[in-house]
C-alpha positions in Angstrom: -15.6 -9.8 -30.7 -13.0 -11.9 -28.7 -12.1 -10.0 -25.3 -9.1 -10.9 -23.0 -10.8 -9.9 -19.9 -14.2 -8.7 -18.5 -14.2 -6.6 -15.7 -17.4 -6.3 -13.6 -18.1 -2.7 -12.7 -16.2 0.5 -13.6 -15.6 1.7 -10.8 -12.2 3.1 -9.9 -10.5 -0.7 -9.1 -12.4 -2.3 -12.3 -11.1 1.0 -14.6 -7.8 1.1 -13.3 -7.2 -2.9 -14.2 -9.1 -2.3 -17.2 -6.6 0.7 -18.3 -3.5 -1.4 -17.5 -4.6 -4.5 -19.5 -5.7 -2.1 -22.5 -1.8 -0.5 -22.1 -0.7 -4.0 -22.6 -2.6 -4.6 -25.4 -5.4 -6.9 -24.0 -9.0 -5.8 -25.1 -11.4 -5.6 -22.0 -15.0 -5.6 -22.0 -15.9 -3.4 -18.9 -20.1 -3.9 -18.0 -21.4 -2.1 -15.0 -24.9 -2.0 -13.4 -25.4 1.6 -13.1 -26.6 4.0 -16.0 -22.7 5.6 -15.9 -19.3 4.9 -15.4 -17.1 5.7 -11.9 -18.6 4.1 -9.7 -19.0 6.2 -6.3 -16.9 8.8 -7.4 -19.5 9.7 -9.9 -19.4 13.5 -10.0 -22.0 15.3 -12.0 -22.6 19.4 -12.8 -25.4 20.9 -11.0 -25.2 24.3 -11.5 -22.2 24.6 -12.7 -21.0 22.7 -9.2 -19.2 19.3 -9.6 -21.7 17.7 -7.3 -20.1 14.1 -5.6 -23.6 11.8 -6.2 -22.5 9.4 -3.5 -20.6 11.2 -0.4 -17.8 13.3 -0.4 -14.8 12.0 -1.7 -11.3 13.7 -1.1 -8.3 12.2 -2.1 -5.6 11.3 -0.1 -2.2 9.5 -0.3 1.4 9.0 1.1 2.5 7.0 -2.4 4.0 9.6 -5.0 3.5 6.5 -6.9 -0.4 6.6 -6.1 -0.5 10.4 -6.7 1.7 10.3 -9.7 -0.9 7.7 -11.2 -3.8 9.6 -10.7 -2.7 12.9 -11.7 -2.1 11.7 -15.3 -5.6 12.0 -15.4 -6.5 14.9 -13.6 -4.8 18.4 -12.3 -5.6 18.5 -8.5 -6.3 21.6 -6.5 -5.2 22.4 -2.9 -8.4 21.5 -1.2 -7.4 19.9 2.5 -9.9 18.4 4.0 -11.2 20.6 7.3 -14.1 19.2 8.4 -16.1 20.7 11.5 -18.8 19.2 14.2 -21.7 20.3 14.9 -23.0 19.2 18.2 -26.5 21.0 18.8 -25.6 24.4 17.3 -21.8 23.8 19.0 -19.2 24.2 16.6 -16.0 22.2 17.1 -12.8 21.5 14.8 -12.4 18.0 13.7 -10.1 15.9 13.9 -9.6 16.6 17.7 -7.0 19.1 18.0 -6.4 22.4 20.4 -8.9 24.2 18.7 -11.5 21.6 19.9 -9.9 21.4 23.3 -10.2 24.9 23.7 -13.5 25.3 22.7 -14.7 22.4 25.1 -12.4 23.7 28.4 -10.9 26.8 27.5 -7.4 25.1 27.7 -5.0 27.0 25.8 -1.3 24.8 26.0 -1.0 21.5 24.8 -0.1 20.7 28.6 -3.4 22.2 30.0 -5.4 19.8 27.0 -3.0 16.9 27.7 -4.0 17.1 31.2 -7.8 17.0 31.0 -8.1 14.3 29.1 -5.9 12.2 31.3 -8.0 13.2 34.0 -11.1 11.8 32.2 -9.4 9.0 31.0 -8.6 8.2 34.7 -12.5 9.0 35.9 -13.3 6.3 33.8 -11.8 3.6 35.7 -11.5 1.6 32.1 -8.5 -0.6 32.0 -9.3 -3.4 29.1 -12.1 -1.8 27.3 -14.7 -4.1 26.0 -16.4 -2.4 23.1 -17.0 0.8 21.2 -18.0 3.2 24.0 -15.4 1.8 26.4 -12.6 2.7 24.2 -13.3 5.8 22.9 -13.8 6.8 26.4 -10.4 4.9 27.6 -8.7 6.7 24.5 -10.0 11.1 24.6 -12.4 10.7 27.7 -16.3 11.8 28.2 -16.4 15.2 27.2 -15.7 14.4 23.5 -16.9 11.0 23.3 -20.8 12.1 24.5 -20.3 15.4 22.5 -18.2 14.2 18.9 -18.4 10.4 19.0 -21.3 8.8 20.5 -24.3 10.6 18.6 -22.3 10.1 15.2 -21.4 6.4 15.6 -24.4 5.2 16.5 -26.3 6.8 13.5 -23.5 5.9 11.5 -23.7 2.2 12.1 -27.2 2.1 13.9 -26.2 0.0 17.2 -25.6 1.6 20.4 -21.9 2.5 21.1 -21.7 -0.3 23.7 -22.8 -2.9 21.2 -20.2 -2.0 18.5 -16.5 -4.0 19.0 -13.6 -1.7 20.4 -11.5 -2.7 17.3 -13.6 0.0 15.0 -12.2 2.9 16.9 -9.2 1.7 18.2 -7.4 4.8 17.0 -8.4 8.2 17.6 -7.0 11.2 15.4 -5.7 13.3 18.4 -3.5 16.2 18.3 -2.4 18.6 20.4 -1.3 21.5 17.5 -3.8 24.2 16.0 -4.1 22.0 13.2 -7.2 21.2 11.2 -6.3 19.2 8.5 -7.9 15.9 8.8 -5.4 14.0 7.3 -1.8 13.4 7.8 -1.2 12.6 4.2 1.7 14.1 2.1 -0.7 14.5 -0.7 -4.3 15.7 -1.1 -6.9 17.4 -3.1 -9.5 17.2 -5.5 -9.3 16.8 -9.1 -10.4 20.1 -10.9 -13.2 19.3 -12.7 -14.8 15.9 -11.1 -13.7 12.6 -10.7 -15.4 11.3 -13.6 -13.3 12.8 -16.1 -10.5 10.2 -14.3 -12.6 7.0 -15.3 -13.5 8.8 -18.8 -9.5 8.6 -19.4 -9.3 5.2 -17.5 -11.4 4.0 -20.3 -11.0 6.1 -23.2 -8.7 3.2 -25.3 -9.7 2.0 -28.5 -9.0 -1.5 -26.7 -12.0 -1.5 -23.9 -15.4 -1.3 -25.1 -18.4 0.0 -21.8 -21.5 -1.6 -21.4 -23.3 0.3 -18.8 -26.7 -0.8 -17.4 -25.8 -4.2 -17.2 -26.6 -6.7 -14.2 -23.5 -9.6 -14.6 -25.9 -11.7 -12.7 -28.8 -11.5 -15.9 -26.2 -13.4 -17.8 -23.7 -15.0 -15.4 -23.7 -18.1 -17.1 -23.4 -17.2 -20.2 -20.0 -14.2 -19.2 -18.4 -17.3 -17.2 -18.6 -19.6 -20.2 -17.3 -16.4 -22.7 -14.7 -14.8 -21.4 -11.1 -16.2 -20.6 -10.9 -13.9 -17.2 -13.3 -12.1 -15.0 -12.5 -9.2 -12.9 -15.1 -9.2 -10.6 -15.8 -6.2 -7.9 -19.1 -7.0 -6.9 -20.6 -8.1 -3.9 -18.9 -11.4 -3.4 -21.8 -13.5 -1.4 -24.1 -12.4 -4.5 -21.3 -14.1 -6.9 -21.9 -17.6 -5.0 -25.5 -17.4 -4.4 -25.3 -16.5 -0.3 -24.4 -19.8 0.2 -22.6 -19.0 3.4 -25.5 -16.5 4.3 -26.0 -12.9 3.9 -22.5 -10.4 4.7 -23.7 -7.0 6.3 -23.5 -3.8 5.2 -24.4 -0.3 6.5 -26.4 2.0 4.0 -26.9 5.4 2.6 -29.4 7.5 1.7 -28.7 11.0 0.2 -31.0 14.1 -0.1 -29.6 17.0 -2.5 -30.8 20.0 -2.9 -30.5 23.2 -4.7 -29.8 26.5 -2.8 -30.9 30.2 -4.7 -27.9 31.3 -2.2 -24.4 31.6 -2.3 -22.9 29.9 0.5 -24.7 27.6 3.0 -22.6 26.3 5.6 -19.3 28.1 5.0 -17.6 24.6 4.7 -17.4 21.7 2.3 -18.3 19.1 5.2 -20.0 19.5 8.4 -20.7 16.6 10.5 -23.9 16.4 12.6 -22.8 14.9 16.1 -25.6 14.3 18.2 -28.2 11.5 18.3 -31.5 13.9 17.6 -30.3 15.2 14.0 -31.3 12.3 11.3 -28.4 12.6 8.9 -24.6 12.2 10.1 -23.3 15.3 7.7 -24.3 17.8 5.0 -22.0 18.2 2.0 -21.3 21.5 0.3 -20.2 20.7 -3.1 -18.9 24.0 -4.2 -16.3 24.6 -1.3 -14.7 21.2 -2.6 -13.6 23.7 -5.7 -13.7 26.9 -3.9 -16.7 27.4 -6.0 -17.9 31.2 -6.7 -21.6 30.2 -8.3 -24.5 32.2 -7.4 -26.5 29.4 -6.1 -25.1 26.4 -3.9 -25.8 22.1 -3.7 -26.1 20.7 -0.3 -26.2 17.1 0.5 -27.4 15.9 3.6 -26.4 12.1 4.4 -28.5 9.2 6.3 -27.0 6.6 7.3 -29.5 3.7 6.9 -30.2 -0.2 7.5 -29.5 -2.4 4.3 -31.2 -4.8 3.2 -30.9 -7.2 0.2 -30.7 -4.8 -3.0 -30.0 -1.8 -1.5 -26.4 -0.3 -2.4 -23.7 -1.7 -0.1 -21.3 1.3 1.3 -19.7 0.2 4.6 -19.3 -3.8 5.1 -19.7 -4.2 8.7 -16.5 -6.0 9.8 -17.2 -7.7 13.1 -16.5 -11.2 13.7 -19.7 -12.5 12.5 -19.4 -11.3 9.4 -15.4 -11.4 9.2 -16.0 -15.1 9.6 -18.6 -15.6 6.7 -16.4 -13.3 4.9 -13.5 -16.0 5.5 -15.7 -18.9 4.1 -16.4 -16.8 0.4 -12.7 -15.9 0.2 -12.0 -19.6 0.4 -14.5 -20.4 -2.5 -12.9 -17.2 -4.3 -9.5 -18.4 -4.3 -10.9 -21.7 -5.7 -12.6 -20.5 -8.7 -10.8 -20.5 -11.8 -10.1 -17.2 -13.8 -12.2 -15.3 -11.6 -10.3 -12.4 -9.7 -12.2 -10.6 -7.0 -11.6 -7.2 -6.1 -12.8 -3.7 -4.6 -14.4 -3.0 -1.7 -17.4 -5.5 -2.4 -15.3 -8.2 -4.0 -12.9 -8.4 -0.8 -15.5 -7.1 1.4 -12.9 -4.3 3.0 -13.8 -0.3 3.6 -10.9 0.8 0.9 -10.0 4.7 0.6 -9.4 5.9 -3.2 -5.8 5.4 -2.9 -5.8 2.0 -1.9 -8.3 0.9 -4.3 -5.8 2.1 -7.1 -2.7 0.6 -5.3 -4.6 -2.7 -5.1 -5.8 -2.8 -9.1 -2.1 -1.9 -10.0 -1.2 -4.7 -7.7 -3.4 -7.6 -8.9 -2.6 -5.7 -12.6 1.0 -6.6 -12.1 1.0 -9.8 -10.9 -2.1 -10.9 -13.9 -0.4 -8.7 -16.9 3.2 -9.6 -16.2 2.6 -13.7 -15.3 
């Protein structure tokens, strides 16, 4: 069989590209690691709940183009993402709004919340913060920054606050409206059903054929040599042998569980805020759906160290690694009908939407030279 193109992994940046080139009449072989197809957007049913295998997802854009594309794949519900802290027992709205405000200080104007954190901010005597902890603090002062930030960071990234560059949190979701939609988005839900069935559809021409269980790097040789042009979305250090040295990622580990009740938590996502609970949040899969089962499908989430074969999820994008980063996207742009992509190949924290938008991208620009 003679294949234009082979994409590495089919996830949602290797299926999109691998849809486009089929539409254009290209054939695609599309080979993946994993035992199924989508990546970490796999869903799968557990008791009749679409369960997300690997975090919540919830999809989010501004683009009608982005939205457009995806819904020809999907119907979406109405699901808005709503997700609340919980700080010892404490229950606070997230993101920050007058809801939390209230709860922390009894403040009930926008004026009275506008005017306490100002007053923290100016406590804090922090004029050119230096890291993490310094700007969260110079941004929504202590209060929320020892109760909603600090605990959840650290666990999250496993460094103290005041190790961690400013840059990560440089922006703080802040509102001063009764609003608890975590997003500012125009458009947002979840697609009815899972998000598997999108990649199903991604992949469902006559033109791509799936190899799932496949390492690219058993037979790297022998796919470089093969095939006219690779679409690669895998770790990108692994591609030229760590050369440059290992990049960093943060970890996950997940816990699932089945629940003989109907309703757990009362929310799709509740984050864990303080330093002593283990995990940073426990997913309820059925609220994503407004789910009416008998029985219920918690996840709990622990963020972990990784080490070299664990599964990458957030690349750790401080200098250090920004700089090795640099050095592999050099070598990347200098190898021949390879294209690197994803959140692995370009080494970049993507949401859904811009994963899509940057497959369509790189889609136009190879399809249409």
């Amino acid at each position: 069989m003679t294949y234009d193109y082979l994409v590495v992994g089919a996830g949602l940046f290797g299926s999109t590209f691998a849809h486009e080139a089929a539409k254009k009449g290209k054939r695609v072989k599309v080979i993946d690691k994993r035992n199924h197809i989508a990546g970490n957007i796999y869903t799968e049913k557990v008791e009749g709940i679409n369960v997300h295998k690997y975090g919540a997802h919830i999809f989010h854009t501004n683009s009608k183009k982005i939205w457009d594309y995806v819904n020809q794949f999907a119907e979406f519900n109405r699901y808005t993402n709503s997700p609340v802290a919980n700080y010892l027992g404490e229950i606070y709205n997230m993101p920050f709004n007058m809801n939390t405000f209230n709860k922390l200080w009894g403040v009930v104007t926008p004026e009275e919340a506008k005017a306490k954190i100002e007053e923290q901010k100016k406590a804090s005597h922090i004029i050119q913060p230096k890291n993490l902890e310094e700007q969260a603090i110079a941004l929504i002062g202590i209060d929320i920054y020892q109760k909603l930030v600090k605990g959840y960071t650290e666990k999250q990234w496993g460094r103290k606050a005041s190790e961690l560059p400013a840059f990560i949190i440089k922006r703080l979701p802040v509102r001063f409206t009764y609003d608890n939609n975590y997003f500012n988005d125009r458009y947002q839900g979840i697609p009815i059903g899972g998000y598997t069935q999108i990649v199903e559809k991604m992949l469902a021409s006559p033109l791509i054929d799936v190899e799932l269980s496949t390492d690219f790097f058993e037979n790297k040789s022998y796919y470089l040599n093969h095939f006219p042009k690779i679409i690669y979305t895998g770790i990108i250090d692994q591609f030229f042998e760590y050369q440059y040295g290992l990049l960093e990622y943060r970890s996950l580990k997940f816990e699932t569980s089945i629940l003989n009740k109907e309703n757990f938590q009362g929310n799709a996502v509740v984050n864990y805020t303080d330093a002593e609970t283990p995990y940073t949040r426990i997913i309820e899969h059925k609220h994503f759906e407004f789910g009416t089962q008998p029985k219920t499908v918690i996840t709990k989430e622990y963020p972990k160290a990784w080490e070299k074969g664990d599964e990458p999820y957030y690349p750790l994008n401080d200098k250090k690694n920004s700089d090795v980063f640099s050095k592999y996207r050099r070598l990347a742009e200098q190898t021949p009908n390879v294209i690197f992509g994803g959140r692995l190949g370009m080494y970049k924290y993507y949401d859904m939407h811009q994963v899509i938008g940057a497959a369509l991208s790189i889609a136009e620009k190879e399809l249409n030279s």
